[in-house]
C-alpha positions as CSV (number, residue, x, y, z in Angstrom):
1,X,-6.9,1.7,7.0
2,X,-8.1,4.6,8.1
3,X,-11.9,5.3,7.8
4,X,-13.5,8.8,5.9
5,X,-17.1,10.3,6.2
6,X,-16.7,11.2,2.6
7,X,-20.2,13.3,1.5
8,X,-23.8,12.9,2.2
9,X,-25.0,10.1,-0.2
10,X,-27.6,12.6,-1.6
11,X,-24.6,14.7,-2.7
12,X,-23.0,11.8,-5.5
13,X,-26.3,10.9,-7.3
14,X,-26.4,7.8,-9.4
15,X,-24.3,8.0,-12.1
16,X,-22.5,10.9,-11.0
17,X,-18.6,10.6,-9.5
18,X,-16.6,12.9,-7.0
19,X,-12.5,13.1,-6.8
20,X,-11.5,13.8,-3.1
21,X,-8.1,13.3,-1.2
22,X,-7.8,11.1,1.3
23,X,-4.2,10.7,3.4
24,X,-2.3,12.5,0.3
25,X,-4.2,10.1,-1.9
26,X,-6.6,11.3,-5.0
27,X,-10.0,8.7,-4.9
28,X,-12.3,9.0,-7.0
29,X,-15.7,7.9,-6.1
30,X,-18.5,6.2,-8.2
31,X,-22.3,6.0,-7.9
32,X,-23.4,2.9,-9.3
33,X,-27.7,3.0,-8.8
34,X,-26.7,3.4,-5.1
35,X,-23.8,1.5,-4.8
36,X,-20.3,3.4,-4.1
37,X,-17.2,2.0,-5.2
38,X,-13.7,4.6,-5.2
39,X,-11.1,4.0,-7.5
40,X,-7.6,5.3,-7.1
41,X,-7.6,8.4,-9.6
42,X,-4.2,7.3,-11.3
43,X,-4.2,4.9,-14.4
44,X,-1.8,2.1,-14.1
45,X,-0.4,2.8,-17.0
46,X,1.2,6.6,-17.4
47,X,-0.6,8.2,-14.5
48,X,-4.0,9.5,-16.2
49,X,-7.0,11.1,-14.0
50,X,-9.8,8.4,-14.0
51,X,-11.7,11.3,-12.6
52,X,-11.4,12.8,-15.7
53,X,-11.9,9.8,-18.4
54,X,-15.1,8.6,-20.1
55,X,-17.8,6.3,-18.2
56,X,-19.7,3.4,-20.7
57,X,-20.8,0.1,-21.3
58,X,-19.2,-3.0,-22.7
59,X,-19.6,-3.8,-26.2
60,X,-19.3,-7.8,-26.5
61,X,-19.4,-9.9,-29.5
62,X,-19.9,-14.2,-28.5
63,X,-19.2,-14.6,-32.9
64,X,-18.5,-12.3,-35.6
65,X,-22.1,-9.8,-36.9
66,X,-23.2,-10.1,-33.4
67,X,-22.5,-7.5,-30.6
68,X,-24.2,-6.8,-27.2
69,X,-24.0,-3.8,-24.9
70,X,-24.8,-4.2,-21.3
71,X,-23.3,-3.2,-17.9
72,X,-24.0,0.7,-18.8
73,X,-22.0,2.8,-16.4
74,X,-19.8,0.2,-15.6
75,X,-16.3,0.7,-16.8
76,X,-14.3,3.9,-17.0
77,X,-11.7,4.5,-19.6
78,X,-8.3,6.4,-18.9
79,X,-9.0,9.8,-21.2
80,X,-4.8,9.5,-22.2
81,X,-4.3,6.2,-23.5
82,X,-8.3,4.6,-23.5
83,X,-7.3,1.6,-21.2
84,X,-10.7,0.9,-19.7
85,X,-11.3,-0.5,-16.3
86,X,-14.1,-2.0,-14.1
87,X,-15.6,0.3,-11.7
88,X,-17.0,-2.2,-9.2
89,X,-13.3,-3.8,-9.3
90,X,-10.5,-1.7,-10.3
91,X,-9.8,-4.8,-13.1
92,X,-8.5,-3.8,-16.2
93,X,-10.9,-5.0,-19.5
94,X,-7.7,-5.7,-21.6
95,X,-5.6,-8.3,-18.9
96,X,-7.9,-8.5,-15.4
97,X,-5.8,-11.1,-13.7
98,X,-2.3,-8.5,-13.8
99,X,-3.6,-5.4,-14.5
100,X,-6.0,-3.4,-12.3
101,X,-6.4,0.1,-10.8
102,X,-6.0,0.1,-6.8
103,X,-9.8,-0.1,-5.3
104,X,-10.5,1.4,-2.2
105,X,-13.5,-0.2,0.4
106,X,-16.7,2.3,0.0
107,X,-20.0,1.9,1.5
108,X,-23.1,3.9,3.1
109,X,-23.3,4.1,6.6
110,X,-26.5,5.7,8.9
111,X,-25.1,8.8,10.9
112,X,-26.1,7.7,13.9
113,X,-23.7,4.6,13.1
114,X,-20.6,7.4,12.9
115,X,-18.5,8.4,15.5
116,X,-18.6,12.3,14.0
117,X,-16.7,14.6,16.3
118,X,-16.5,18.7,15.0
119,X,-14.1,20.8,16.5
120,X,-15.5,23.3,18.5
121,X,-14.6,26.7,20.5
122,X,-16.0,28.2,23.7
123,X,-18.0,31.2,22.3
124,X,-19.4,34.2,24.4
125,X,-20.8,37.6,24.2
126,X,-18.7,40.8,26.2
127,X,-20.1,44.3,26.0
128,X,-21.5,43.5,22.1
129,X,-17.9,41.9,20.9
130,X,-18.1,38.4,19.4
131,X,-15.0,36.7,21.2
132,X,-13.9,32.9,20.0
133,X,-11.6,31.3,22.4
134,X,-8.7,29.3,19.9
């Protein structure tokens, strides 16, 4: 796989996501208090943007009159068909063990840590011109 420098991490802030392409491939990225996770952006089922679909909770019920939400943030629904899947693992809520989104490995790395390289040009002044050597 080949590794992306993706954004600053000040530029997704928690709770907020960001679609990119990466190698032909449209990932969209979560913020989870801090935490990144990317998604493929393509539901399993017909093709619908995750990017574009709902982000919630789960509602649970362990008998019938009592319910429970918790994991706020968590899950992403497909805005098509409402299949909803985990955003920390790409598992589908409805059958996690065969159906899932494709998850991608995401993480927060120092800059220092990178091996950035920009592309740059020889630049120079003649007679008040700008010239930039391609």
């Amino acid at each position: 796989m080949t590794r992306h420098v993706v954004a600053p991490v000040a530029e997704i802030a928690p709770g907020e996501r960001r679609l990119v392409e990466l190698d032909g491939k449209r990932i969209v990225l979560f913020n989870l208090e801090g935490e990144f996770f990317a998604l493929s952006d393509r539901c399993p089922h017909q093709g619908g943007p995750l990017s574009k679909g709902p982000v919630m909770g789960l509602v649970q019920s362990a008998c019938p009159g009592e319910y429970s939400y918790d994991r706020e943030g968590e899950i992403v629904r497909c805005p098509w068909h409402a299949w909803e899947f985990d955003i920390r693992t790409g598992k589908s809520r409805f059958d996690p063990r065969r159906m899932k989104v494709r998850a991608f490995p995401a993480c927060v790395e120092k800059g220092e840590a990178l091996e950035l390289q920009a592309e740059t040009f020889p630049v120079s002044v003649e007679q008040e011109y700008v010239v930039v050597e391609v």
